[in-house]
PQR file with spaces between the fields and no chain letter, atoms N, CA, C, O and H, PARSE charges and radii, in Angstrom:
ATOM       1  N    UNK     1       0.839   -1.167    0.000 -0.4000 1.5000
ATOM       2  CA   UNK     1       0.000    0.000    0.000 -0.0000 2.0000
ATOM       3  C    UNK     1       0.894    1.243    0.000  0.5500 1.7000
ATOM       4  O    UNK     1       1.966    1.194    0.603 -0.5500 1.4000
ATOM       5  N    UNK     2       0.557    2.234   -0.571 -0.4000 1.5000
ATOM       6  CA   UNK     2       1.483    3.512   -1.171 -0.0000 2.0000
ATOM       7  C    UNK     2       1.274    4.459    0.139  0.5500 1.7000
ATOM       8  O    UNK     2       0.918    5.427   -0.532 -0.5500 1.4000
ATOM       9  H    UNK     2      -0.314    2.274   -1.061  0.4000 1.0000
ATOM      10  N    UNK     3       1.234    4.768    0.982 -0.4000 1.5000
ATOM      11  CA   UNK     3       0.756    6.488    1.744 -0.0000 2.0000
ATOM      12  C    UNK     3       1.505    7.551    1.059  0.5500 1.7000
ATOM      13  O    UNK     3       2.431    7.514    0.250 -0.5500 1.4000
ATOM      14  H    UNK     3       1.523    3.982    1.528  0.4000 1.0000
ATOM      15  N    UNK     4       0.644    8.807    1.777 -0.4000 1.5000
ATOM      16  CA   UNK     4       0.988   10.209    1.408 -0.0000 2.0000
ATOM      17  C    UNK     4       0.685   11.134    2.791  0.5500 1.7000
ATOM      18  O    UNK     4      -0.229   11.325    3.593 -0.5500 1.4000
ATOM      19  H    UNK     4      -0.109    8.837    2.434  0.4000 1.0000
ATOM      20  N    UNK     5       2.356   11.671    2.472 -0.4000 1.5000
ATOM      21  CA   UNK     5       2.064   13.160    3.490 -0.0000 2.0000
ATOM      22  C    UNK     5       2.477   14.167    2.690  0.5500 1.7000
ATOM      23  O    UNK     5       3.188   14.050    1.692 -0.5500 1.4000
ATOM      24  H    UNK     5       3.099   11.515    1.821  0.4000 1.0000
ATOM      25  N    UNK     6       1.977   15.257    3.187 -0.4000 1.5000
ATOM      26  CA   UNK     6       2.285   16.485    2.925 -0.0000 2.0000
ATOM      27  C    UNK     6       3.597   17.107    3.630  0.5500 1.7000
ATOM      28  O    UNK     6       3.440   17.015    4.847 -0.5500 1.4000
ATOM      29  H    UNK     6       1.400   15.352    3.998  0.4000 1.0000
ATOM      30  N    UNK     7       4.486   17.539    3.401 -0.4000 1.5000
ATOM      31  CA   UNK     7       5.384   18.254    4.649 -0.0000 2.0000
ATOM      32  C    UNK     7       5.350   19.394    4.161  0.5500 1.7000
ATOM      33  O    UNK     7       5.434   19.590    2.949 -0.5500 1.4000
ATOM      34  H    UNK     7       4.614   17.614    2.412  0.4000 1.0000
ATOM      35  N    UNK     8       5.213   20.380    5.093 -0.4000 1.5000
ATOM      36  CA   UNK     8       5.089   21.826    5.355 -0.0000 2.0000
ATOM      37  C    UNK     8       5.788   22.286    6.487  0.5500 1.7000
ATOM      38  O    UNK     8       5.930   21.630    7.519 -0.5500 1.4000
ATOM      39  H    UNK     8       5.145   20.220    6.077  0.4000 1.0000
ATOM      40  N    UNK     9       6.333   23.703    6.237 -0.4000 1.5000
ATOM      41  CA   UNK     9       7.078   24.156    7.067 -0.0000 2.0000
ATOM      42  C    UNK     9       7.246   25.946    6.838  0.5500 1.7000
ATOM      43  O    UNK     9       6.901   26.452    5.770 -0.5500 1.4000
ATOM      44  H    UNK     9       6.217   24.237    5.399  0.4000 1.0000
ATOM      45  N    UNK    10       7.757   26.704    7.868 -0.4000 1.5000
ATOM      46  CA   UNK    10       7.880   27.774    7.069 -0.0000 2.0000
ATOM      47  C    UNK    10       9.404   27.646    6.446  0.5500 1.7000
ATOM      48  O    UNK    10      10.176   26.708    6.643 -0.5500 1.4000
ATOM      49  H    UNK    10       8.038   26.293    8.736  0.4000 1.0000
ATOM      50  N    UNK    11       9.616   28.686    5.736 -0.4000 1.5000
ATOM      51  CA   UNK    11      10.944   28.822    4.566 -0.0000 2.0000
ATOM      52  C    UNK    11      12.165   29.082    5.588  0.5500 1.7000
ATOM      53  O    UNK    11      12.676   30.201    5.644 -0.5500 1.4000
ATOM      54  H    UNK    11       8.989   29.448    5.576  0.4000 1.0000
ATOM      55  N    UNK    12      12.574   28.122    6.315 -0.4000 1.5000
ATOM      56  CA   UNK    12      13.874   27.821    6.829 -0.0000 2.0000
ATOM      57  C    UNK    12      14.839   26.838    6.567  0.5500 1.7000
ATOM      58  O    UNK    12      15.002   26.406    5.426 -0.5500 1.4000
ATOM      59  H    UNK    12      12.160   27.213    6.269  0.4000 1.0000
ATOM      60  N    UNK    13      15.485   26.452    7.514 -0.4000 1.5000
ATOM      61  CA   UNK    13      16.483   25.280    7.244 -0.0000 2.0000
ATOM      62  C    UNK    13      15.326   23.980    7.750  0.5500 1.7000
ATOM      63  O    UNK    13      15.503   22.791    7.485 -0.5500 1.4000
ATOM      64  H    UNK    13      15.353   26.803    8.442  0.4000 1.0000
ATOM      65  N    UNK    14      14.435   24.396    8.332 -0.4000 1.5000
ATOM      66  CA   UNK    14      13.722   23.253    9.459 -0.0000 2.0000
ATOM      67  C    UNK    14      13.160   22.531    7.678  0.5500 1.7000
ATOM      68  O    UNK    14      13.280   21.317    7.514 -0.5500 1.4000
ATOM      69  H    UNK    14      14.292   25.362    8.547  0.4000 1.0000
ATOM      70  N    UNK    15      12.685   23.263    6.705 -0.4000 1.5000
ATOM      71  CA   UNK    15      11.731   22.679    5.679 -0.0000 2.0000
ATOM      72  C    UNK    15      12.973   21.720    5.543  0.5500 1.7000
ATOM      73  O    UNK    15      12.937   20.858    6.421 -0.5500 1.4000
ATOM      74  H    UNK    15      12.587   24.249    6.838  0.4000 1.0000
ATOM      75  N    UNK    16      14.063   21.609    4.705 -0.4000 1.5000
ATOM      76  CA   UNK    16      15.083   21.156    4.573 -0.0000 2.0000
ATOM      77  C    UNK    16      15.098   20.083    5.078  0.5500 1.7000
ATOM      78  O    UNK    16      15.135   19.081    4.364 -0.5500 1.4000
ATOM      79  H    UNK    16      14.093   22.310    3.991  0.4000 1.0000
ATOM      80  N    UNK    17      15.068   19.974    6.789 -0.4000 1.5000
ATOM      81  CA   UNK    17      15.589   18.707    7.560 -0.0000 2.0000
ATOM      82  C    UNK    17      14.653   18.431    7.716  0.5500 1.7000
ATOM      83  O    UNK    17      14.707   18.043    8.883 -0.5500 1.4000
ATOM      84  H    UNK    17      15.038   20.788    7.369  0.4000 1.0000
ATOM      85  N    UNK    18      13.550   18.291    7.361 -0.4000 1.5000
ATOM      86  CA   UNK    18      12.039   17.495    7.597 -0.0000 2.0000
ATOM      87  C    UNK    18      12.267   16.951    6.157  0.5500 1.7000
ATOM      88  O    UNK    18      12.934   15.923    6.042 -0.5500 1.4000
ATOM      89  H    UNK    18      13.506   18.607    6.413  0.4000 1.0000
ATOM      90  N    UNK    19      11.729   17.604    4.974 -0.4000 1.5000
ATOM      91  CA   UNK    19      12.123   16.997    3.860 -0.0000 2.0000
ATOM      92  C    UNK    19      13.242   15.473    3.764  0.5500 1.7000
ATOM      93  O    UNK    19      13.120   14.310    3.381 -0.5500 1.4000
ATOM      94  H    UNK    19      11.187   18.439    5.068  0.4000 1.0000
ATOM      95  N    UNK    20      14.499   16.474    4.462 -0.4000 1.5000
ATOM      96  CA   UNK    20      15.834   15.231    4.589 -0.0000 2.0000
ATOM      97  C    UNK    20      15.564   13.986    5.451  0.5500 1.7000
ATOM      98  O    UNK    20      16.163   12.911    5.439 -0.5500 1.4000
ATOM      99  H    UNK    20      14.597   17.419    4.774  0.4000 1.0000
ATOM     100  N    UNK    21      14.557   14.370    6.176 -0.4000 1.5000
ATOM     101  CA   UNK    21      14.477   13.339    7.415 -0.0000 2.0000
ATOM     102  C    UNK    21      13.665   12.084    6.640  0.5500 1.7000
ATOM     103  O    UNK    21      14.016   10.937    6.364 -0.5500 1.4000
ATOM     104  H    UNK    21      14.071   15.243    6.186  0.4000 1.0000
ATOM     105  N    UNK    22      12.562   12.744    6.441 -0.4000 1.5000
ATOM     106  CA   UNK    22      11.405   11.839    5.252 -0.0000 2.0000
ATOM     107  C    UNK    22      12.453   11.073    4.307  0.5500 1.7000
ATOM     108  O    UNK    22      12.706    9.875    4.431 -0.5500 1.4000
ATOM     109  H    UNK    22      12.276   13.676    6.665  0.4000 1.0000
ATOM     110  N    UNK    23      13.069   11.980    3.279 -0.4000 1.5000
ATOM     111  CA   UNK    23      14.198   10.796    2.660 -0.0000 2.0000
ATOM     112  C    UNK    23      14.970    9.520    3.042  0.5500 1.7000
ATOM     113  O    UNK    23      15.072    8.419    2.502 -0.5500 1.4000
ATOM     114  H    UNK    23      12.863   12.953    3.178  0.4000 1.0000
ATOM     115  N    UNK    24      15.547   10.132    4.315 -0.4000 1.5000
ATOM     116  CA   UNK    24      16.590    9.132    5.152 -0.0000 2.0000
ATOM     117  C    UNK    24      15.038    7.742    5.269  0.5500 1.7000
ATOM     118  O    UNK    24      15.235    6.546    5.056 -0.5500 1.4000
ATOM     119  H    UNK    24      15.465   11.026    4.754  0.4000 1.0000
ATOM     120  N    UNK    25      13.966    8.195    5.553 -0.4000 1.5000
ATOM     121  CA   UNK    25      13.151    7.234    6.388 -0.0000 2.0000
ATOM     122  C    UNK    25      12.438    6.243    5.076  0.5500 1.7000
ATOM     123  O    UNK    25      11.362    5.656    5.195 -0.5500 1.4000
ATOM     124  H    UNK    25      13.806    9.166    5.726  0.4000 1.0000
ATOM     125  N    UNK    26      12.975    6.229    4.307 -0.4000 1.5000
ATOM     126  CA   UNK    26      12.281    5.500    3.006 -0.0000 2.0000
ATOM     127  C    UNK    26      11.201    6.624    2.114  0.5500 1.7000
ATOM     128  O    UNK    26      10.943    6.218    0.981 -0.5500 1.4000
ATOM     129  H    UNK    26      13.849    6.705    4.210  0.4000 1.0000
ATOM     130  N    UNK    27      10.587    7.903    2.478 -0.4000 1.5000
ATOM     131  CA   UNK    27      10.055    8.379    1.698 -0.0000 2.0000
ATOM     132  C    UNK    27      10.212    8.803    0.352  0.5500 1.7000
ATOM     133  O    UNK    27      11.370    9.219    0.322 -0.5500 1.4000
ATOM     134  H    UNK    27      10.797    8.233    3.399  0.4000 1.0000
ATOM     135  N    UNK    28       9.725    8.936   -0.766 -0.4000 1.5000
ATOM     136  CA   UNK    28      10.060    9.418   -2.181 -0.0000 2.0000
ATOM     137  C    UNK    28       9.458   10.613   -2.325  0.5500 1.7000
ATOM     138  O    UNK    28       8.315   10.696   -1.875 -0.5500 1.4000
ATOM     139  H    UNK    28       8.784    8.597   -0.741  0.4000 1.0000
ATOM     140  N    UNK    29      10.129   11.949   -3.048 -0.4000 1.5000
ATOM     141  CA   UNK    29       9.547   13.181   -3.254 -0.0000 2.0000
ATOM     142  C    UNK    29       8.512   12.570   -4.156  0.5500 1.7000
ATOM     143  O    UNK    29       8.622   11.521   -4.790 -0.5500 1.4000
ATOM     144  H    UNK    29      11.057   11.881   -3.414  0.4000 1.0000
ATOM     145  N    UNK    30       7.403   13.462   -4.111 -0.4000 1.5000
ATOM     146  CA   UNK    30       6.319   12.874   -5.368 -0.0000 2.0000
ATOM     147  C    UNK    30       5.937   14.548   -5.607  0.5500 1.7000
ATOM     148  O    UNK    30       5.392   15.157   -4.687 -0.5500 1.4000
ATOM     149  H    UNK    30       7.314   14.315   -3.597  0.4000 1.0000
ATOM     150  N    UNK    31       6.292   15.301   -7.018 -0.4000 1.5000
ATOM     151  CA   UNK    31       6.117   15.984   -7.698 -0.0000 2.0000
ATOM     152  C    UNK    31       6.866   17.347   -7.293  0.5500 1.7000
ATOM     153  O    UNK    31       8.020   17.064   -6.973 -0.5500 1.4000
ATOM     154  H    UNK    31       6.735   14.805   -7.766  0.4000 1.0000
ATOM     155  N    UNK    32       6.682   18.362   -7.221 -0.4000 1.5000
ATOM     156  CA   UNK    32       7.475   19.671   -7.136 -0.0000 2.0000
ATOM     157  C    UNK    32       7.056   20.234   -5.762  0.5500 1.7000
ATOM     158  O    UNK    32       5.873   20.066   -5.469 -0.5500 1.4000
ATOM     159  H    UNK    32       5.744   18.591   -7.481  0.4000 1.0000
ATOM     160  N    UNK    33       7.783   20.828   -4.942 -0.4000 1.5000
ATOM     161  CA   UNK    33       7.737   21.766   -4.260 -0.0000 2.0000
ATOM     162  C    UNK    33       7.104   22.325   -4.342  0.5500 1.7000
ATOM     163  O    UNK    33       6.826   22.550   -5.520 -0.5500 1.4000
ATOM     164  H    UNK    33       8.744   20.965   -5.180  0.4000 1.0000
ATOM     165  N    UNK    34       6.063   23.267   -3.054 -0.4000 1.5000
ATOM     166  CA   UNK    34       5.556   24.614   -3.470 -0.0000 2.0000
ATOM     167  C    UNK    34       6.149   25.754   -2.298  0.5500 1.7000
ATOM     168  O    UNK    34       6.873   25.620   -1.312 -0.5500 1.4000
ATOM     169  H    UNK    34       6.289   23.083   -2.097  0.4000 1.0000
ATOM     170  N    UNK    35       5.531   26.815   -2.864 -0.4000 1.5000
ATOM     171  CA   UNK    35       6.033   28.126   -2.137 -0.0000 2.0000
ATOM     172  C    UNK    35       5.328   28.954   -1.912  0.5500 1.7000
ATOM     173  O    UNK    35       5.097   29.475   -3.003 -0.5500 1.4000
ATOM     174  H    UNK    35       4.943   26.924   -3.665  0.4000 1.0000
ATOM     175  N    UNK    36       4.722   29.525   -1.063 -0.4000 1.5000
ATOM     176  CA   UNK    36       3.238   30.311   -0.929 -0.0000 2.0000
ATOM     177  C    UNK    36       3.822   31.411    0.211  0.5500 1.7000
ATOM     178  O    UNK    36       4.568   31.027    1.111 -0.5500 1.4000
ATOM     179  H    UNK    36       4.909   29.102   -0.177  0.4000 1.0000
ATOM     180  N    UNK    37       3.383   32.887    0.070 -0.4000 1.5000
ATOM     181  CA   UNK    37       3.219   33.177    1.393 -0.0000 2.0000
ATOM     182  C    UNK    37       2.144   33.732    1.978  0.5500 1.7000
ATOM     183  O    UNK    37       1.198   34.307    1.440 -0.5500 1.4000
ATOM     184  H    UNK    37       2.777   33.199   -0.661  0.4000 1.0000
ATOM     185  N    UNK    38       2.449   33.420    3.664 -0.4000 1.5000
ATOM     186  CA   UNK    38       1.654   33.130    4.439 -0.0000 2.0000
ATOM     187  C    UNK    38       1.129   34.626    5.035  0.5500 1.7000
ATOM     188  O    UNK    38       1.518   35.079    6.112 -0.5500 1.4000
ATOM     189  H    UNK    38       3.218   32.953    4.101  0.4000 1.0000
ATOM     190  N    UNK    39       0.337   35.189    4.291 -0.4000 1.5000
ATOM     191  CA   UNK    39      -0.322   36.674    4.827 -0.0000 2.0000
ATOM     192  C    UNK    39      -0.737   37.050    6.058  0.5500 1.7000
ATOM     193  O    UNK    39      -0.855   38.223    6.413 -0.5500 1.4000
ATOM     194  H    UNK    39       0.020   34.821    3.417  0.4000 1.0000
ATOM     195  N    UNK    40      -1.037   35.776    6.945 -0.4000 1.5000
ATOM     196  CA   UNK    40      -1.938   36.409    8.236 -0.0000 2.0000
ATOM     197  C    UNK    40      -0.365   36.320    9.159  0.5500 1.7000
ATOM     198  O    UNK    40      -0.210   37.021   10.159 -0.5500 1.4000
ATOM     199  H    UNK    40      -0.941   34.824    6.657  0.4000 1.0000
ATOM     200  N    UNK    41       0.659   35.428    8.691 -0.4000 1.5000
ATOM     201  CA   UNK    41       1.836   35.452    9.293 -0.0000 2.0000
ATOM     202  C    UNK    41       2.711   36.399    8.844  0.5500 1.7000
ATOM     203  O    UNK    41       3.513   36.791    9.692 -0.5500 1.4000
ATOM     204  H    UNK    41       0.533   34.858    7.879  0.4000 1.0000
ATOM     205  N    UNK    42       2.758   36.696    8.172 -0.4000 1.5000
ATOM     206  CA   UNK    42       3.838   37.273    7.100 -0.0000 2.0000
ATOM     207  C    UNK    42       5.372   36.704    7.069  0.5500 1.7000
ATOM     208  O    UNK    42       6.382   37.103    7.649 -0.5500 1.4000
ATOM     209  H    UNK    42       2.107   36.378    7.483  0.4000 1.0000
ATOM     210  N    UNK    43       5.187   35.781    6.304 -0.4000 1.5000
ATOM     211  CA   UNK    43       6.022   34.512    6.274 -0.0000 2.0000
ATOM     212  C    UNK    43       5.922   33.670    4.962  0.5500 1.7000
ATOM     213  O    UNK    43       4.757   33.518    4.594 -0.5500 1.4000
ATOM     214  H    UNK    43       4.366   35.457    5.833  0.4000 1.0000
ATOM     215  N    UNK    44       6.809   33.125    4.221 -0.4000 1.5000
ATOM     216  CA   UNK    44       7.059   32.434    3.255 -0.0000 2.0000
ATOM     217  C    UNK    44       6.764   30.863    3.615  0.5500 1.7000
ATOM     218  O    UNK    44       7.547   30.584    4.522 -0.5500 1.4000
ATOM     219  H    UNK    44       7.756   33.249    4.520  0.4000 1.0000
ATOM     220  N    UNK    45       6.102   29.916    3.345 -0.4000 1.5000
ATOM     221  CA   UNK    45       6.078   28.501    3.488 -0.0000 2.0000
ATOM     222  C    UNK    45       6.219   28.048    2.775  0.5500 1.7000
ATOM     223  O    UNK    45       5.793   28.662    1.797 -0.5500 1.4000
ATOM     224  H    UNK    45       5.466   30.143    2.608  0.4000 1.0000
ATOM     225  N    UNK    46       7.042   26.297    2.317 -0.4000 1.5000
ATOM     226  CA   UNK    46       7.326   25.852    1.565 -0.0000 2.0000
ATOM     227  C    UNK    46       6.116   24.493    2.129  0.5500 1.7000
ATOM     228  O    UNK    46       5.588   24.441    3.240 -0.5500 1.4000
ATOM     229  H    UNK    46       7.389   25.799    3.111  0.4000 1.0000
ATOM     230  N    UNK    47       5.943   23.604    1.096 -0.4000 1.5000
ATOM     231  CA   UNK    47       4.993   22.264    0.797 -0.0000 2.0000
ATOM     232  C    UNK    47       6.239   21.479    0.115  0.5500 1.7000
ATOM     233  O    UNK    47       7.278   21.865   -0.419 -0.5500 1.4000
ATOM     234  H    UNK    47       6.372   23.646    0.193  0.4000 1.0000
ATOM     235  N    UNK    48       5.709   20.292    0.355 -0.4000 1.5000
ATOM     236  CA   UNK    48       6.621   18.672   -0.470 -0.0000 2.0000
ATOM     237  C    UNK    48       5.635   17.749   -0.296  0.5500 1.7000
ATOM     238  O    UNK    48       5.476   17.691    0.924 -0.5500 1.4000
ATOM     239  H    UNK    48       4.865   19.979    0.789  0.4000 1.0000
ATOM     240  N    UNK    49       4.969   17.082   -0.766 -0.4000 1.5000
ATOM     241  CA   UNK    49       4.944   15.767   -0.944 -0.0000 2.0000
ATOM     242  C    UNK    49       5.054   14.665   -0.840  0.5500 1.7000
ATOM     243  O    UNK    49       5.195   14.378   -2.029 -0.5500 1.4000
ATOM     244  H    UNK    49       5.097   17.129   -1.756  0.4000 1.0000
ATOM     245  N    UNK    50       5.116   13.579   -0.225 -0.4000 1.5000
ATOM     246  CA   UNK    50       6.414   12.667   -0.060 -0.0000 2.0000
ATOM     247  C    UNK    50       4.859   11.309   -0.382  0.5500 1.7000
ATOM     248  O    UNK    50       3.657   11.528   -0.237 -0.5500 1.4000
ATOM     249  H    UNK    50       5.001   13.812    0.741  0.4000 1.0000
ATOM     250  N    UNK    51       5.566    9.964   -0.847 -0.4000 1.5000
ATOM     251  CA   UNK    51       5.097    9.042   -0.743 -0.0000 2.0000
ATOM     252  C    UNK    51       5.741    7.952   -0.168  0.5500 1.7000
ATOM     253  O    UNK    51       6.958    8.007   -0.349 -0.5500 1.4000
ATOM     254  H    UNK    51       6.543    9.786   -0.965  0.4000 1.0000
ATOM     255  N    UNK    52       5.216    6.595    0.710 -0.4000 1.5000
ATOM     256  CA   UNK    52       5.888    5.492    0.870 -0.0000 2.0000
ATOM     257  C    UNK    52       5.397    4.599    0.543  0.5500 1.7000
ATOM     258  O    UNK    52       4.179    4.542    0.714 -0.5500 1.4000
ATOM     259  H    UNK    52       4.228    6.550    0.858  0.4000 1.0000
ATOM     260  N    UNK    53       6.239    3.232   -0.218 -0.4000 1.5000
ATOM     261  CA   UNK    53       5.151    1.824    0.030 -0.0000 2.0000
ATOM     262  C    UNK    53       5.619    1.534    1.169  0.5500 1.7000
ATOM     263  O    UNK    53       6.706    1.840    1.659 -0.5500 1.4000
ATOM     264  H    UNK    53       7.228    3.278   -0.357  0.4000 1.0000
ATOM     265  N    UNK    54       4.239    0.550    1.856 -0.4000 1.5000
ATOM     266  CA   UNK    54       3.881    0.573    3.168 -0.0000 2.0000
ATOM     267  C    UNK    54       3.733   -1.023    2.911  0.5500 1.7000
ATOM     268  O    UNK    54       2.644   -1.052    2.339 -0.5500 1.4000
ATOM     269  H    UNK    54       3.356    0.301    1.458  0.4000 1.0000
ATOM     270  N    UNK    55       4.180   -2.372    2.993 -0.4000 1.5000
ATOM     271  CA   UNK    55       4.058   -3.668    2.631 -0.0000 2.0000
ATOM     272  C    UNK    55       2.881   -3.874    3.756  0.5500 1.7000
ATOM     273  O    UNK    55       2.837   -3.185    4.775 -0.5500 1.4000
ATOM     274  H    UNK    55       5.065   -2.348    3.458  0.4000 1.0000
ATOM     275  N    UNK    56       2.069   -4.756    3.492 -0.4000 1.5000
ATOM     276  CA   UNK    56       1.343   -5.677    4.225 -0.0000 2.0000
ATOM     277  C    UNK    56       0.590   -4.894    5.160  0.5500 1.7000
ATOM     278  O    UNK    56       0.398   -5.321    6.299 -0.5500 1.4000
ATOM     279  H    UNK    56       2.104   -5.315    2.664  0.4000 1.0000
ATOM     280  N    UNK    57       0.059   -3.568    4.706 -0.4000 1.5000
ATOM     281  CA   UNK    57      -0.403   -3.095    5.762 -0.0000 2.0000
ATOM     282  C    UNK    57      -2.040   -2.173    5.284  0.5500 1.7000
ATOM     283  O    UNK    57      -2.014   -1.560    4.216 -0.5500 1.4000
ATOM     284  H    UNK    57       0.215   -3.221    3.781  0.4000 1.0000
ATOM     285  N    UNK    58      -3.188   -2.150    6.019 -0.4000 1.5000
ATOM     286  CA   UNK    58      -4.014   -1.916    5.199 -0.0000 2.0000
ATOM     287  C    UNK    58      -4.312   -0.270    5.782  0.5500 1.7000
ATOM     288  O    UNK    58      -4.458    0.072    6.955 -0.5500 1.4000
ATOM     289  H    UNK    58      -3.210   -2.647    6.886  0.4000 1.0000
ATOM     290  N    UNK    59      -4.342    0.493    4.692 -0.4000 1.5000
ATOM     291  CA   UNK    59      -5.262    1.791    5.467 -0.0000 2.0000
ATOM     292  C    UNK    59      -6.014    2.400    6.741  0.5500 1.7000
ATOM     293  O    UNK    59      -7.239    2.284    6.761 -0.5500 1.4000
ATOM     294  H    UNK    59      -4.224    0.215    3.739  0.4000 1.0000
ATOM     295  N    UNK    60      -5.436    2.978    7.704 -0.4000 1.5000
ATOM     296  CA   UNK    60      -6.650    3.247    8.272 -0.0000 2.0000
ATOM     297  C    UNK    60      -6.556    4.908    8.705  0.5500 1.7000
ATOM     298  O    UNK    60      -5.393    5.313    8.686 -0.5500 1.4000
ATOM     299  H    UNK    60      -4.441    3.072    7.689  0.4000 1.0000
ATOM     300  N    UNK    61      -7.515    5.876    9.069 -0.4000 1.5000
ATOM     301  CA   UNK    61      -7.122    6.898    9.185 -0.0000 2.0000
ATOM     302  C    UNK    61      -6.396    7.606   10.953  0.5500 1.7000
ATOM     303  O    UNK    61      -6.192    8.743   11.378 -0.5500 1.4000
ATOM     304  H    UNK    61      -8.459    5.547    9.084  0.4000 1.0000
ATOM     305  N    UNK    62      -6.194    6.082   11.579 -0.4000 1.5000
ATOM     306  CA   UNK    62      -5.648    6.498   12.882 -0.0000 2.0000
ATOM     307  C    UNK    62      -4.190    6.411   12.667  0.5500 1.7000
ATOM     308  O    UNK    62      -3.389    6.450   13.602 -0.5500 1.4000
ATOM     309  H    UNK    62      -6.360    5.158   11.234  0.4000 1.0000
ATOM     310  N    UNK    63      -3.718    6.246   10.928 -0.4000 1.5000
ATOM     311  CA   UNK    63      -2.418    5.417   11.377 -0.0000 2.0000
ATOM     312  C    UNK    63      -1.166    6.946   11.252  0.5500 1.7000
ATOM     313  O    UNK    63      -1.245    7.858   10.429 -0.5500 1.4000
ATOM     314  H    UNK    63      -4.369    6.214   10.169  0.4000 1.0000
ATOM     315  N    UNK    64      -0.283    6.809   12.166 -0.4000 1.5000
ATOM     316  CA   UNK    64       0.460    8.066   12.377 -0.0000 2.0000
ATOM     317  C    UNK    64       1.759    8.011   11.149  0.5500 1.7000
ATOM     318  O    UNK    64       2.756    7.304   11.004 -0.5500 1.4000
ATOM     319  H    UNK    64      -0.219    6.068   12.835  0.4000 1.0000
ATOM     320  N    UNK    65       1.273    8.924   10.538 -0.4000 1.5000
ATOM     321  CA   UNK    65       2.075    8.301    8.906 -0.0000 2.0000
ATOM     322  C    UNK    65       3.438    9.399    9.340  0.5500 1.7000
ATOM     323  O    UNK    65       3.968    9.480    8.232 -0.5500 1.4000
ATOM     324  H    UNK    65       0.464    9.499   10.655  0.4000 1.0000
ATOM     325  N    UNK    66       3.979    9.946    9.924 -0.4000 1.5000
ATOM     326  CA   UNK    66       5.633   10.087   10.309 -0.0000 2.0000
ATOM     327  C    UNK    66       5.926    9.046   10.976  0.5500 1.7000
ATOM     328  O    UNK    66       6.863    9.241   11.751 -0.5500 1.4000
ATOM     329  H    UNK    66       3.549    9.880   10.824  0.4000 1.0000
ATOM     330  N    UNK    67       5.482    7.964   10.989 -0.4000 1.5000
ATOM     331  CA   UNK    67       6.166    6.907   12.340 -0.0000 2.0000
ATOM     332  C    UNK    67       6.024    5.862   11.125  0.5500 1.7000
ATOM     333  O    UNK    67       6.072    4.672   11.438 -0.5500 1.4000
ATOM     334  H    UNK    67       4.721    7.806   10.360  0.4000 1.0000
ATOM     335  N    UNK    68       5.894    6.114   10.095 -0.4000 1.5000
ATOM     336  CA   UNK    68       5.465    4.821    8.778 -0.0000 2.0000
ATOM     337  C    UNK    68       7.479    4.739    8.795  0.5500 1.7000
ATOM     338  O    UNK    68       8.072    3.963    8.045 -0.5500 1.4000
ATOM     339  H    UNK    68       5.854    7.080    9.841  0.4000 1.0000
């Protein structure tokens, strides 16, 4: 089974090592980056993507997909 997270962060080094962390952990980027900013903050945020296969394991929406 495939999952999906989103990682979000604001535009620091932290987006970076969340991104990097997801890599190290088996995740795959799945499509482009985004970059938005954040008006009520006034702040730049970045988005990623990430997918994993997940073997032998079935869907459910309690399951804590950073601990995949």
């Amino acid at each position: 089974m495939k999952i999906y997270r989103l990682l979000t962060e604001d535009d620091t080094s932290a987006f970076c090592h969340k991104v990097s962390l997801a890599i190290a952990k088996g995740w795959d980027l799945y499509g482009s980056p985004s970059y938005a900013f954040d008006g009520v903050r006034g702040v730049m945020r970045c988005a990623q993507a990430v997918t994993k296969e997940v073997p032998g394991k079935e869907y459910s929406p309690d399951m804590k997909l950073g601990e995949q």
